[in-house]
VMD Tcl script that builds the backbone (N, CA, C; Angstrom):
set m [mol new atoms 540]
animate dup $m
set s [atomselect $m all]
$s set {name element resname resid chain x y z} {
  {N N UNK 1 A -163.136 71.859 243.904}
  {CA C UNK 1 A -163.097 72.910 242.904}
  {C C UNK 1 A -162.069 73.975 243.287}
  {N N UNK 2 A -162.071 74.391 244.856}
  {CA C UNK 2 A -161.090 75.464 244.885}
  {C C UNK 2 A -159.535 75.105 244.993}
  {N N UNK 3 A -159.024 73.624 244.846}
  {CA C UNK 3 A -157.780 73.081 244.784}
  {C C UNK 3 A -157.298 73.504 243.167}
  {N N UNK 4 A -158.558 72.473 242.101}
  {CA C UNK 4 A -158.410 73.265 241.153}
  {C C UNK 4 A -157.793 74.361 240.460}
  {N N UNK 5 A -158.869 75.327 241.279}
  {CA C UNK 5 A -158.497 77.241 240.884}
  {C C UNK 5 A -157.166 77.525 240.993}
  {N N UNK 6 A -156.796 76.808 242.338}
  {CA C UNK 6 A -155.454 77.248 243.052}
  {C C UNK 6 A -154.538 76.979 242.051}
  {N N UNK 7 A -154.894 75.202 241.694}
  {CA C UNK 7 A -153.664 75.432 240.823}
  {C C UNK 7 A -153.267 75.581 239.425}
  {N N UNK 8 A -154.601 75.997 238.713}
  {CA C UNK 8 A -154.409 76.834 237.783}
  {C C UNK 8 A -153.854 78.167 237.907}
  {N N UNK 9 A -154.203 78.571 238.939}
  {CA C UNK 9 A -153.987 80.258 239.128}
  {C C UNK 9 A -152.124 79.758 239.295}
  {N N UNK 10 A -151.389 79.016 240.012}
  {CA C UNK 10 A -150.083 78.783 239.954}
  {C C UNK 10 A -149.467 78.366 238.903}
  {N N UNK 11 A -150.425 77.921 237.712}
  {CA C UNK 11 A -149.568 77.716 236.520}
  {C C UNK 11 A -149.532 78.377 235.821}
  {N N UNK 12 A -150.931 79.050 235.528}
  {CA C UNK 12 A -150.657 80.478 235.413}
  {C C UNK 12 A -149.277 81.693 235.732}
  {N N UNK 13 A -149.094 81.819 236.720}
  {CA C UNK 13 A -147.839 82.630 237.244}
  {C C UNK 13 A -146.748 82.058 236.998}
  {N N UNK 14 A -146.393 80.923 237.020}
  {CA C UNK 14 A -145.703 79.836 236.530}
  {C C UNK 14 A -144.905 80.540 235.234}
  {N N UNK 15 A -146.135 80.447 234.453}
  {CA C UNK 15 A -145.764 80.900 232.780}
  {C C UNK 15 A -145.413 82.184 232.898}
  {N N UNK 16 A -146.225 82.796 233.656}
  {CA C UNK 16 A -145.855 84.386 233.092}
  {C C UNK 16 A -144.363 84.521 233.535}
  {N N UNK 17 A -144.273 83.654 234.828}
  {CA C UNK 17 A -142.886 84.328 235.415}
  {C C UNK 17 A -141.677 83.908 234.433}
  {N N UNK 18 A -141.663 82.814 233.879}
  {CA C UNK 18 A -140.730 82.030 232.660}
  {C C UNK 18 A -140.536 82.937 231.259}
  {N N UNK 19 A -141.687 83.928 230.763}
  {CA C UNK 19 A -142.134 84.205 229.550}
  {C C UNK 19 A -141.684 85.537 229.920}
  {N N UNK 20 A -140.597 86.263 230.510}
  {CA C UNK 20 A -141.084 87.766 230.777}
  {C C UNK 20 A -139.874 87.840 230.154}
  {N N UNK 21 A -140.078 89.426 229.581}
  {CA C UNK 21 A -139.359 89.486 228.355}
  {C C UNK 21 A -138.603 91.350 228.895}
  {N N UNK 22 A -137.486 90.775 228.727}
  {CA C UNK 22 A -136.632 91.962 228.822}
  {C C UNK 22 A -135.712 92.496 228.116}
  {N N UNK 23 A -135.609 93.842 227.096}
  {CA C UNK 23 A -135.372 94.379 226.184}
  {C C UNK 23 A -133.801 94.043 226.415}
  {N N UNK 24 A -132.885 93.636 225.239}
  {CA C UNK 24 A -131.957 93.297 225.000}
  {C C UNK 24 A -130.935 94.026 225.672}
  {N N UNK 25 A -129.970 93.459 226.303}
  {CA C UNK 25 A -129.101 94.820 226.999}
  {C C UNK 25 A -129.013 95.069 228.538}
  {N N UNK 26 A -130.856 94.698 228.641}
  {CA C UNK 26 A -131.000 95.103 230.318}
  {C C UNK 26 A -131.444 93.475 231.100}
  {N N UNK 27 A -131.311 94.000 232.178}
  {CA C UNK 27 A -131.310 92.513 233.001}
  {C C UNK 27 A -131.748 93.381 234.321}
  {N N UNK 28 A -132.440 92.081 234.877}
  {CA C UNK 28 A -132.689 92.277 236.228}
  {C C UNK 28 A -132.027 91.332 236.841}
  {N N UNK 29 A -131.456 90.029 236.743}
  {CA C UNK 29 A -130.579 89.249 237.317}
  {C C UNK 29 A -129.118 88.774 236.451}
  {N N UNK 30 A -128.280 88.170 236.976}
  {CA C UNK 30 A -126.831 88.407 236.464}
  {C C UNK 30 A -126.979 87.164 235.224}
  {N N UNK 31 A -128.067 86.211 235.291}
  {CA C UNK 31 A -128.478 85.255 234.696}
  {C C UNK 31 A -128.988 85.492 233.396}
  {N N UNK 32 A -129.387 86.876 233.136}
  {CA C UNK 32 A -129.722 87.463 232.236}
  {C C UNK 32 A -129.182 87.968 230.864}
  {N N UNK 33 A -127.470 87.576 231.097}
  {CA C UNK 33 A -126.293 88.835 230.994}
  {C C UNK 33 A -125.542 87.400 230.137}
  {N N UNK 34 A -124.782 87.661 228.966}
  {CA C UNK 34 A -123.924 87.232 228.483}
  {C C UNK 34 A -123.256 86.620 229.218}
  {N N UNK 35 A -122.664 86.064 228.893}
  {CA C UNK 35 A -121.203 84.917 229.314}
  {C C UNK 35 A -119.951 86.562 230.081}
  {N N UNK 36 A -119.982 85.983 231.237}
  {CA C UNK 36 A -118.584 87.282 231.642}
  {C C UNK 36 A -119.547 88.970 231.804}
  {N N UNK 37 A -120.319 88.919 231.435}
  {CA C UNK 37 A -121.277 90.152 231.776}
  {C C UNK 37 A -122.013 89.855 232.990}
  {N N UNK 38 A -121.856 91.051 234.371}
  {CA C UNK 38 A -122.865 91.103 235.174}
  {C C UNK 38 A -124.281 92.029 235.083}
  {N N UNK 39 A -124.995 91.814 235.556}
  {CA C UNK 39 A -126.267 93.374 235.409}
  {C C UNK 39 A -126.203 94.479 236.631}
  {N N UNK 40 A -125.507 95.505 236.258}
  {CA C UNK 40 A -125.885 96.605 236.972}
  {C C UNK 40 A -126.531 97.409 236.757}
  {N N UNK 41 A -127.171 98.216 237.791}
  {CA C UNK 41 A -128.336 99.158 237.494}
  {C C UNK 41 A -129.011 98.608 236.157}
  {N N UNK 42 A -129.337 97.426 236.116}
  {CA C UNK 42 A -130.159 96.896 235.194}
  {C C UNK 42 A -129.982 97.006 233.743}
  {N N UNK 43 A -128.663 97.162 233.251}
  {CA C UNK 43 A -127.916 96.535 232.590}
  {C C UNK 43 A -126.682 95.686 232.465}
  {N N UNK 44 A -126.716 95.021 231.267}
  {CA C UNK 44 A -125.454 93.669 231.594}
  {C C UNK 44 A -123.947 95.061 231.200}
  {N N UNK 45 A -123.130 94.577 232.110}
  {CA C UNK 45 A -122.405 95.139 231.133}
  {C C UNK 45 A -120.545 94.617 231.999}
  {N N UNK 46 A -119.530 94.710 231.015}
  {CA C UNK 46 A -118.492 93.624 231.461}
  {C C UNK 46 A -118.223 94.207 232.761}
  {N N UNK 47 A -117.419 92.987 232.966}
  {CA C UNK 47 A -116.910 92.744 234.848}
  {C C UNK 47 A -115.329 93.231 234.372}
  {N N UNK 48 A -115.160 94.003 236.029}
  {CA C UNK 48 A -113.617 94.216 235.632}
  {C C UNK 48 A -113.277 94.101 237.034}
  {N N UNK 49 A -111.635 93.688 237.341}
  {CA C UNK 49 A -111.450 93.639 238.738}
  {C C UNK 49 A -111.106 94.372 239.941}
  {N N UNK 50 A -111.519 95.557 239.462}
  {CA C UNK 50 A -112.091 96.577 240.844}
  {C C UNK 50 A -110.965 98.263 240.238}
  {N N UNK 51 A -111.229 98.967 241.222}
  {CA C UNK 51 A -111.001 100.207 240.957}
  {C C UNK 51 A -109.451 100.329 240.514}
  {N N UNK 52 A -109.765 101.334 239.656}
  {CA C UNK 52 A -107.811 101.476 238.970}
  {C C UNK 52 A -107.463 100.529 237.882}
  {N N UNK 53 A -108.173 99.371 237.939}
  {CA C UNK 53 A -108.030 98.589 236.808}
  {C C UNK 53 A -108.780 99.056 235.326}
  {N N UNK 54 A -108.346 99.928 235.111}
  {CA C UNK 54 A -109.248 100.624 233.981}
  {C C UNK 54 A -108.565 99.996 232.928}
  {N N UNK 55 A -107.596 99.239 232.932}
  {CA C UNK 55 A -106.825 98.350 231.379}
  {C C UNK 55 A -108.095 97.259 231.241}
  {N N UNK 56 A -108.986 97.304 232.296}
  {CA C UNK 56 A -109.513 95.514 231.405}
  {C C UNK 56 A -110.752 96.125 231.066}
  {N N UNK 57 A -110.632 97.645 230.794}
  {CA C UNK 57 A -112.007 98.023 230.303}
  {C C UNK 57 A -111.479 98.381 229.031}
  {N N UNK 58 A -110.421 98.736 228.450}
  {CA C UNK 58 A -109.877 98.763 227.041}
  {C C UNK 58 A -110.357 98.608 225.643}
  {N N UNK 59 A -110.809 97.168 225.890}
  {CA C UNK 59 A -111.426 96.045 224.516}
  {C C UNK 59 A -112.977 97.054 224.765}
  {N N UNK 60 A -113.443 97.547 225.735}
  {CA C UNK 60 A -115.182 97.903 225.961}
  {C C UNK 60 A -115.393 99.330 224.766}
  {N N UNK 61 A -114.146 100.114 225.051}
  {CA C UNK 61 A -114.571 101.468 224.444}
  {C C UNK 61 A -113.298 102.530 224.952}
  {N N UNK 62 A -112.367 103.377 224.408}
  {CA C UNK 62 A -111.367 104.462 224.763}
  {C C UNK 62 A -112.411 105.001 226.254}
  {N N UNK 63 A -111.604 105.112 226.922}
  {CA C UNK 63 A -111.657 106.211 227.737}
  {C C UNK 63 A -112.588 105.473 228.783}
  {N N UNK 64 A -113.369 104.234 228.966}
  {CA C UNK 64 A -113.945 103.334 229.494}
  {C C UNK 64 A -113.156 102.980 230.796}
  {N N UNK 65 A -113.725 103.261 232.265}
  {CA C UNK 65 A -113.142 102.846 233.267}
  {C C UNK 65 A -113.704 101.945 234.265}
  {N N UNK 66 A -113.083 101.211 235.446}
  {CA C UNK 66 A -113.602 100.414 236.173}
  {C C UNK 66 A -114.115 100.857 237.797}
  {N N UNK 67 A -115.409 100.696 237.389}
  {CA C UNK 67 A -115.704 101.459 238.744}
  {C C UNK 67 A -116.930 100.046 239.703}
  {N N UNK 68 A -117.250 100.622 240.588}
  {CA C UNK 68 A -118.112 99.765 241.193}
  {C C UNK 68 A -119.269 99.467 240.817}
  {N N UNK 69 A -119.905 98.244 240.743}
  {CA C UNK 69 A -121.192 97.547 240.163}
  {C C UNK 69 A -122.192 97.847 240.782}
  {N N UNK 70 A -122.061 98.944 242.032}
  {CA C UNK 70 A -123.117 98.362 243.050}
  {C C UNK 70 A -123.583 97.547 244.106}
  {N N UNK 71 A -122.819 96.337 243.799}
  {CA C UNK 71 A -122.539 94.997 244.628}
  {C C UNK 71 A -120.876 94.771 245.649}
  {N N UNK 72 A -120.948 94.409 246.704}
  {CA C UNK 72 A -119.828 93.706 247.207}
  {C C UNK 72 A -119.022 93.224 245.951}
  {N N UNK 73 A -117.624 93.561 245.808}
  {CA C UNK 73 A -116.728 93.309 245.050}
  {C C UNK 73 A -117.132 93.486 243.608}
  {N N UNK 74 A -117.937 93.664 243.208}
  {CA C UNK 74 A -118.481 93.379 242.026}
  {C C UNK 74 A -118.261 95.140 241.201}
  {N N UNK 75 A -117.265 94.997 240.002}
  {CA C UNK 75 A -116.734 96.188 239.909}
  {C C UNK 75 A -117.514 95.799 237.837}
  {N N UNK 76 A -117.286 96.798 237.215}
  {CA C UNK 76 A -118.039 96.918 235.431}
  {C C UNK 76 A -117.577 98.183 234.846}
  {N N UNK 77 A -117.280 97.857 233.806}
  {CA C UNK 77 A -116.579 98.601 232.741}
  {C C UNK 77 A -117.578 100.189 232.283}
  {N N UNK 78 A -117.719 101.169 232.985}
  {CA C UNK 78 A -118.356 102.247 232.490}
  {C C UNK 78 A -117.625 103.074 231.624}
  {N N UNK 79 A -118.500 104.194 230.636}
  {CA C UNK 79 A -118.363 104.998 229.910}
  {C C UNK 79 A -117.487 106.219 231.038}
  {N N UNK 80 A -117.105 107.178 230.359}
  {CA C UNK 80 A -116.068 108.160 230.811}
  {C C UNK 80 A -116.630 109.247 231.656}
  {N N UNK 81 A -118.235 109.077 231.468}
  {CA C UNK 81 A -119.113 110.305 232.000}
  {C C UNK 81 A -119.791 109.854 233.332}
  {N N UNK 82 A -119.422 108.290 232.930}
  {CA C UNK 82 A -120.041 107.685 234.464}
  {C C UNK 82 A -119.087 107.525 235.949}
  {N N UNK 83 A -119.529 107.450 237.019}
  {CA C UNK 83 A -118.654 107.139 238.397}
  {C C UNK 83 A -119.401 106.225 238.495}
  {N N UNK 84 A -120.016 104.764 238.403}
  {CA C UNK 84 A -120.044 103.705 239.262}
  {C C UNK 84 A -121.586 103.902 239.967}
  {N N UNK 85 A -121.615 102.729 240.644}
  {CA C UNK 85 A -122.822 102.325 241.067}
  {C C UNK 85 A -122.670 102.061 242.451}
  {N N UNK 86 A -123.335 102.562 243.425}
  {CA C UNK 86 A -122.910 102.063 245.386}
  {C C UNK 86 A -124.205 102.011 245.805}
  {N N UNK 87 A -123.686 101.118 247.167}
  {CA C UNK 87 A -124.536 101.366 248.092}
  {C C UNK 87 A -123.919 102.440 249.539}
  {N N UNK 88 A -122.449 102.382 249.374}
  {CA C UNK 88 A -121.789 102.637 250.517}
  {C C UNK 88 A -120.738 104.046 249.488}
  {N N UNK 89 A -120.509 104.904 250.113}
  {CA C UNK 89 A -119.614 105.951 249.594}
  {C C UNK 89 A -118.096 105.409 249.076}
  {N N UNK 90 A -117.899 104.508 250.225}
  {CA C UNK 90 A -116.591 103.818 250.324}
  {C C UNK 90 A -116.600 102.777 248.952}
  {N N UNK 91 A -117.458 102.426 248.358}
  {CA C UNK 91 A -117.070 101.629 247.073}
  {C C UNK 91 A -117.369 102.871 245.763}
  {N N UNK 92 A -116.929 104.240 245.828}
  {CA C UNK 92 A -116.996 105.011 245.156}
  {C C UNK 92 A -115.591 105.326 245.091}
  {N N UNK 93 A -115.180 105.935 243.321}
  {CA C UNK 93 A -114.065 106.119 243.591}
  {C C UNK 93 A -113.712 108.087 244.303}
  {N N UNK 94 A -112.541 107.840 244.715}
  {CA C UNK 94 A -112.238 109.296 244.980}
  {C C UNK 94 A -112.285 110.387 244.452}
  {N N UNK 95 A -112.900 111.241 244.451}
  {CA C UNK 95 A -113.717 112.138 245.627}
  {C C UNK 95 A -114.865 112.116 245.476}
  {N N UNK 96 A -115.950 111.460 245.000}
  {CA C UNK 96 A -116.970 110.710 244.580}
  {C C UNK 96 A -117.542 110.188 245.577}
  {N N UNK 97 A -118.688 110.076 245.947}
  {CA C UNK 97 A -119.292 109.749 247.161}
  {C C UNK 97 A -121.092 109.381 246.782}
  {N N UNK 98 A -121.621 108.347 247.625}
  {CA C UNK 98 A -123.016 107.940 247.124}
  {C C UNK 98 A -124.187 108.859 247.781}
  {N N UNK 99 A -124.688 108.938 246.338}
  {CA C UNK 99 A -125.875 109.248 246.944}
  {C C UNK 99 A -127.030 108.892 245.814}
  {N N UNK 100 A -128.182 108.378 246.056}
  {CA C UNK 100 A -129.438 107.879 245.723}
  {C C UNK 100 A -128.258 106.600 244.408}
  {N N UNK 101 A -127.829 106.001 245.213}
  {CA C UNK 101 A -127.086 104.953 244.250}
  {C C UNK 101 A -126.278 104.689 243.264}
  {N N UNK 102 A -126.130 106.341 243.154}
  {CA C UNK 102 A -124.683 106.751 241.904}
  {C C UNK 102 A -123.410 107.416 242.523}
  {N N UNK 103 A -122.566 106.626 241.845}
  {CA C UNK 103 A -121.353 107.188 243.098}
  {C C UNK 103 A -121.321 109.145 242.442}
  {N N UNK 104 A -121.164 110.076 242.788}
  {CA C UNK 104 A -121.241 111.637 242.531}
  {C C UNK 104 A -120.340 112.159 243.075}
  {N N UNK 105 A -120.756 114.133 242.412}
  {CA C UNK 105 A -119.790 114.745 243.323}
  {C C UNK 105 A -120.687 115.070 244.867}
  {N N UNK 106 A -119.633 115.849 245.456}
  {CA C UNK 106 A -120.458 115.541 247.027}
  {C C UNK 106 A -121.185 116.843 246.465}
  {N N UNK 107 A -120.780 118.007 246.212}
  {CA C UNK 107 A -121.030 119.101 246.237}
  {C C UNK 107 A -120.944 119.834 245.001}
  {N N UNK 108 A -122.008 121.170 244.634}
  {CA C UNK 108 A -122.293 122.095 243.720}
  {C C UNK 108 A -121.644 123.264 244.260}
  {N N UNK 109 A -122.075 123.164 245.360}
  {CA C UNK 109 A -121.877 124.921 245.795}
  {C C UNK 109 A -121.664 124.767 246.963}
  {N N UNK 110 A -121.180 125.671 247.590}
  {CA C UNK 110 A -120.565 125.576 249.160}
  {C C UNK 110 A -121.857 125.322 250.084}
  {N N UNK 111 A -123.136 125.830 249.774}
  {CA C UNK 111 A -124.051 125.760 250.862}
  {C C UNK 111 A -124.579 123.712 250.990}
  {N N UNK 112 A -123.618 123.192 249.401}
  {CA C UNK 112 A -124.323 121.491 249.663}
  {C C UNK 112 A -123.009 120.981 250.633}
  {N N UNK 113 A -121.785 121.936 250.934}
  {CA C UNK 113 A -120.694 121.511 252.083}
  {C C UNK 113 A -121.386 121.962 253.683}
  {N N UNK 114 A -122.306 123.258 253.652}
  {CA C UNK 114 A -122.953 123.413 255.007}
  {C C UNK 114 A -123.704 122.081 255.532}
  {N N UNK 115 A -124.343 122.076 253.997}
  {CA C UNK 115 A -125.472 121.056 254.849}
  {C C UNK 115 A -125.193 119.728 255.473}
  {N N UNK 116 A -123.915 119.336 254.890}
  {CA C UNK 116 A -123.373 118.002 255.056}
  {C C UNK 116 A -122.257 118.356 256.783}
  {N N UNK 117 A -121.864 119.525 257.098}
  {CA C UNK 117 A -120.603 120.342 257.912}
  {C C UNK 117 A -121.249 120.999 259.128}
  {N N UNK 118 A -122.134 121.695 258.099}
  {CA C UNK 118 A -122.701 122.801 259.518}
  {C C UNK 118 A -121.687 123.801 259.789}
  {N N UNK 119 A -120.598 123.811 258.728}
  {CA C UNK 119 A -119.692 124.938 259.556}
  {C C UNK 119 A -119.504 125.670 257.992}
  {N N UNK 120 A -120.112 126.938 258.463}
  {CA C UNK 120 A -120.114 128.089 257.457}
  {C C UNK 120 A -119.004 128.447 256.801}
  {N N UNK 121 A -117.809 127.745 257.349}
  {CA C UNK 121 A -116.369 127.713 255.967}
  {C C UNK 121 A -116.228 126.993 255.457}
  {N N UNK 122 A -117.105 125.483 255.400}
  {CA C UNK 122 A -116.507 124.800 254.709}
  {C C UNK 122 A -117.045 125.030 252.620}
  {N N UNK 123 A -116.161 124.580 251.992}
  {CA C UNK 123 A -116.552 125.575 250.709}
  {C C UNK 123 A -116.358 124.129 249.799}
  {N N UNK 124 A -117.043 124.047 248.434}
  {CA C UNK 124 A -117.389 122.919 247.555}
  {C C UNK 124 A -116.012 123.532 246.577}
  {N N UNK 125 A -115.196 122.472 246.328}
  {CA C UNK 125 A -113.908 122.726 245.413}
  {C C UNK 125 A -114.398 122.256 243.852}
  {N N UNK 126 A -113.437 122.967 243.349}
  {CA C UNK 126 A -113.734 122.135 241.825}
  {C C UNK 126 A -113.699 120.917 241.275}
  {N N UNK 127 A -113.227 119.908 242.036}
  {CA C UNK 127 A -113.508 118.634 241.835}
  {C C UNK 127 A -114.511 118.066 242.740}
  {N N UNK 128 A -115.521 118.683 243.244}
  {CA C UNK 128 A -116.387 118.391 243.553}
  {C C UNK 128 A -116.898 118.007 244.953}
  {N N UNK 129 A -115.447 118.027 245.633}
  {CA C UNK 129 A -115.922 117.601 246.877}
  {C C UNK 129 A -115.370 118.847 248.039}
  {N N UNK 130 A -115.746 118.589 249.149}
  {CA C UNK 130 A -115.984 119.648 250.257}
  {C C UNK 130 A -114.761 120.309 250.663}
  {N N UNK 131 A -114.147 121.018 251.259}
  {CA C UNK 131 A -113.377 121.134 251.977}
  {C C UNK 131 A -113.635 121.801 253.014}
  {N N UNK 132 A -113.426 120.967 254.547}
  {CA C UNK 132 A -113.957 121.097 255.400}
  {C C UNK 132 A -112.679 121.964 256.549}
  {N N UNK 133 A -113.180 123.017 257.512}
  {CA C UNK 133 A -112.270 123.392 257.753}
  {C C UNK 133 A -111.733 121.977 258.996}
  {N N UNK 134 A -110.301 122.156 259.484}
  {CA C UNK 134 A -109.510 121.373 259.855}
  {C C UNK 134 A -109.696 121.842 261.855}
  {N N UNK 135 A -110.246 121.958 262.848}
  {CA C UNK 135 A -109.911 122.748 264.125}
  {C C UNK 135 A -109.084 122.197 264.936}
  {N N UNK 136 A -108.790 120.761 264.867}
  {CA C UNK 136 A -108.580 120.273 266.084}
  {C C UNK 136 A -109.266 119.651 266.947}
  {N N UNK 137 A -108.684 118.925 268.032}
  {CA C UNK 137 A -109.863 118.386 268.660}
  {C C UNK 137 A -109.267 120.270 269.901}
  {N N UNK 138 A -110.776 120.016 270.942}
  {CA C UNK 138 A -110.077 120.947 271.761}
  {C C UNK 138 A -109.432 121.023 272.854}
  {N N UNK 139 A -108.740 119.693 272.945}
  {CA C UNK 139 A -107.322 119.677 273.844}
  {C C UNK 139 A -106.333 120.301 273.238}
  {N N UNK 140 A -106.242 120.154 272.053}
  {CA C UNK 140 A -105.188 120.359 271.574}
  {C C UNK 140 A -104.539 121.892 271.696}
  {N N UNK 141 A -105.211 122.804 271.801}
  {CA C UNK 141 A -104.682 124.417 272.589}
  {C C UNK 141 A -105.186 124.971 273.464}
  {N N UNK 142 A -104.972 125.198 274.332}
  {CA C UNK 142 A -105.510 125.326 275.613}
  {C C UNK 142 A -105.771 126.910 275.245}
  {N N UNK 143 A -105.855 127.756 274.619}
  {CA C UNK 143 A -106.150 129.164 274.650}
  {C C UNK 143 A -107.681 128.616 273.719}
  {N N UNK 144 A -108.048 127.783 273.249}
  {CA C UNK 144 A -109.506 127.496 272.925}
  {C C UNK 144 A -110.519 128.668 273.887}
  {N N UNK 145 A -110.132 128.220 275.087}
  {CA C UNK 145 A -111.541 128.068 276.100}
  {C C UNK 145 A -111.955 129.913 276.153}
  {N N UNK 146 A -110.816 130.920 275.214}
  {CA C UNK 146 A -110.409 131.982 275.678}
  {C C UNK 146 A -110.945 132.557 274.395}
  {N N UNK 147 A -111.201 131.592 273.768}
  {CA C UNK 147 A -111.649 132.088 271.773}
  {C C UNK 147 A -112.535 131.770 271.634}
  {N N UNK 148 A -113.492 130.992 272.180}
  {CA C UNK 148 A -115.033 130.328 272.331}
  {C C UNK 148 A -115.814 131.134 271.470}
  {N N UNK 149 A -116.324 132.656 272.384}
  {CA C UNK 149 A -117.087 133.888 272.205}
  {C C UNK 149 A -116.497 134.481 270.776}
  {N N UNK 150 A -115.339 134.093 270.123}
  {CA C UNK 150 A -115.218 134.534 268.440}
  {C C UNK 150 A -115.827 134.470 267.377}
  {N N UNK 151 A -116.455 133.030 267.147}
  {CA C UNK 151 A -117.079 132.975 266.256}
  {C C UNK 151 A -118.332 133.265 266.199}
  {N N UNK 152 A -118.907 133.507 267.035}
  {CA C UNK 152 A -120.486 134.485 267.435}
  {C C UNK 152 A -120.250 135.673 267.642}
  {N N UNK 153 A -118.662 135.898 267.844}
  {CA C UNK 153 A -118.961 137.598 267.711}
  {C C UNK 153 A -118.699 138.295 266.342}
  {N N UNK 154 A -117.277 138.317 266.093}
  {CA C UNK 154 A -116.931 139.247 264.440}
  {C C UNK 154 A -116.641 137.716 263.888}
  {N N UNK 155 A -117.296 137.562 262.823}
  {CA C UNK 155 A -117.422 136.568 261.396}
  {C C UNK 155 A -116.047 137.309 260.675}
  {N N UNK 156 A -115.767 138.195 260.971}
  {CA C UNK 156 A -114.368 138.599 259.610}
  {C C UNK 156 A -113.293 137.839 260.185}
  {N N UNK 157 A -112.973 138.034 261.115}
  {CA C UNK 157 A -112.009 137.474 261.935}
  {C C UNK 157 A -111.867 135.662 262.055}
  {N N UNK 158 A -113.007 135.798 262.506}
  {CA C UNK 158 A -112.880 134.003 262.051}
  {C C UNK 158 A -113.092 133.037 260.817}
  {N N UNK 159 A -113.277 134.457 259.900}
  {CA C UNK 159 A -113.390 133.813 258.452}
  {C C UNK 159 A -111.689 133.503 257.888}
  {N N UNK 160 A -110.817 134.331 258.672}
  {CA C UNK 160 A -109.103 134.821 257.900}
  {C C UNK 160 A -108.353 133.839 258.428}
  {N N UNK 161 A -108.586 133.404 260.073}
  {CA C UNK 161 A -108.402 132.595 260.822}
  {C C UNK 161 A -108.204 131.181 259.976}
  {N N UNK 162 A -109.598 130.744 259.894}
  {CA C UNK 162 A -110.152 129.937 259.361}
  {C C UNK 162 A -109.145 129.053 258.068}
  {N N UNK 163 A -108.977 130.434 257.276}
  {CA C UNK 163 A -108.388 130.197 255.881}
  {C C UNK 163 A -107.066 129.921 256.005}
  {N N UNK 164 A -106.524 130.780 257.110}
  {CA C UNK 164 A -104.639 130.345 257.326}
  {C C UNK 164 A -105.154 129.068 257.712}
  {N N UNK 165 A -105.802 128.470 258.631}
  {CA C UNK 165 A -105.240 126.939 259.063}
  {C C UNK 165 A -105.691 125.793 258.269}
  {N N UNK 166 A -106.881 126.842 257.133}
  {CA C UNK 166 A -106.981 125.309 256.016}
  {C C UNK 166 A -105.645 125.148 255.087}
  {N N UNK 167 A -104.795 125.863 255.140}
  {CA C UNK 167 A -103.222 126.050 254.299}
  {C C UNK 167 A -102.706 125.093 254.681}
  {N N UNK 168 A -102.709 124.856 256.002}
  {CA C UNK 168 A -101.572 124.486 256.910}
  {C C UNK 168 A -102.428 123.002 257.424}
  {N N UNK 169 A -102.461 122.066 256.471}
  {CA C UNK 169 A -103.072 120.565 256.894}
  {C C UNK 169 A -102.588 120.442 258.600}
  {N N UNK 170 A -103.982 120.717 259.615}
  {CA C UNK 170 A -103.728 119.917 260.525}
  {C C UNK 170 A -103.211 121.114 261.485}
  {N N UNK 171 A -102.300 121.996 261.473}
  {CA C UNK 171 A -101.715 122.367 262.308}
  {C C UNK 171 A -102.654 124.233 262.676}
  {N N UNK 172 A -102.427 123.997 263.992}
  {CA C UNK 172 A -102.892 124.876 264.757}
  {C C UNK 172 A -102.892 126.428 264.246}
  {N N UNK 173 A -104.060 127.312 264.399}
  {CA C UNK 173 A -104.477 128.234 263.598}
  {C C UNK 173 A -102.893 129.356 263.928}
  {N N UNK 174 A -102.491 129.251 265.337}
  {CA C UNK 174 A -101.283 130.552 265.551}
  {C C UNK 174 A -100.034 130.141 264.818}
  {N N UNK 175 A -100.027 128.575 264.238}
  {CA C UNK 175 A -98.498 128.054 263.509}
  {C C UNK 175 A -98.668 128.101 262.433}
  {N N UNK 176 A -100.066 128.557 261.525}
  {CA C UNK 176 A -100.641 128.538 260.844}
  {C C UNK 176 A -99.809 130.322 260.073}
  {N N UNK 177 A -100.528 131.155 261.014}
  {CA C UNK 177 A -99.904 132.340 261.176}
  {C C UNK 177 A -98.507 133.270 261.197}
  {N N UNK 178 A -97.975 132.076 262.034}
  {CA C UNK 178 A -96.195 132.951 262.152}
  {C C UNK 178 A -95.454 132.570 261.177}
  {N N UNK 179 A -96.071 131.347 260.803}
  {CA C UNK 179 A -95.358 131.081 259.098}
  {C C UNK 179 A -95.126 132.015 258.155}
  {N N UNK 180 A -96.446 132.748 258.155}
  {CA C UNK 180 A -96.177 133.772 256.662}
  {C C UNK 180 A -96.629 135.177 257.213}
}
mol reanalyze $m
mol bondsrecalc $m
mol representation Tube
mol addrep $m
């Protein structure tokens, strides 16, 4: 009798799993999806061949671009308001970065650049992402070891500092200075 049960109870599941019905449009597997349509974020929607290729999103809708599916290589034709689908920041396009699975901006306001920095200059730009200040490693000027005690002492000073050497990509806060 309990061989039976068993395998009613499996044909049971059997059916249900065959019979499940998913509203037109959305998919949970790529099997789901039109001819040339994959399913992301659980809808089908066309394949295109990776970032910048925004011409083979054209035929989809104006202004329609190609961003990431979510998947290894796997790139889909989104609307103009969307950035893409990740698991990794790096399949987001630029300056766009993942988080809870939508590629985004990194930042609102300068305090979402602290939290990511830890360093009280870095400030959220209008396209959305951070700008972090630039120091150096600290070989690179040996009067470091002599400036340590600055930034715990006067904040004005190392706020002005700060700002000449984000000007100056890379180069040292005093070359930063005699420039202008």
């Amino acid at each position: 009798m309990g061989t039976w049960l068993l395998l009613w109870a499996l044909e049971v599941a059997a059916v249900d799993c065959k019979g499940r019905r998913i509203p037109e449009g959305q998919c949970e597997f790529n099997g789901d999806c039109a001819n040339g349509q994959v399913c992301a974020n659980l809808f089908c929607r066309a394949q295109c061949r990776g970032l910048g290729m925004d011409a083979d999103c054209a035929q989809v809708g104006a202004g329609w671009h190609c961003r990431s599916g979510g998947a290894t290589n796997v790139f889909v034709c989104l609307p103009p308001d969307q950035e893409g689908f990740c698991q990794y920041s790096s399949q987001c396009h630029p300056p766009f970065v993942c988080t809870n699975g939508i590629c985004g901006v990194q930042c609102r306001a300068d305090r979402d650049c602290l939290v990511i920095s830890l360093d009280g200059r870095s400030r959220c730009l209008p396209d959305g992402s951070c700008s972090f200040r630039d120091g150096g490693a600290p070989s690179d000027a040996p009067s470091d070891a002599t400036q340590d005690a600055e930034p715990t002492g006067d904040g004005g000073d190392g706020g002005a500092s700060g700002d000449g050497a984000s000007g100056v990509d890379g180069a040292p806060a005093d070359a930063a200075g005699s420039g202008g």
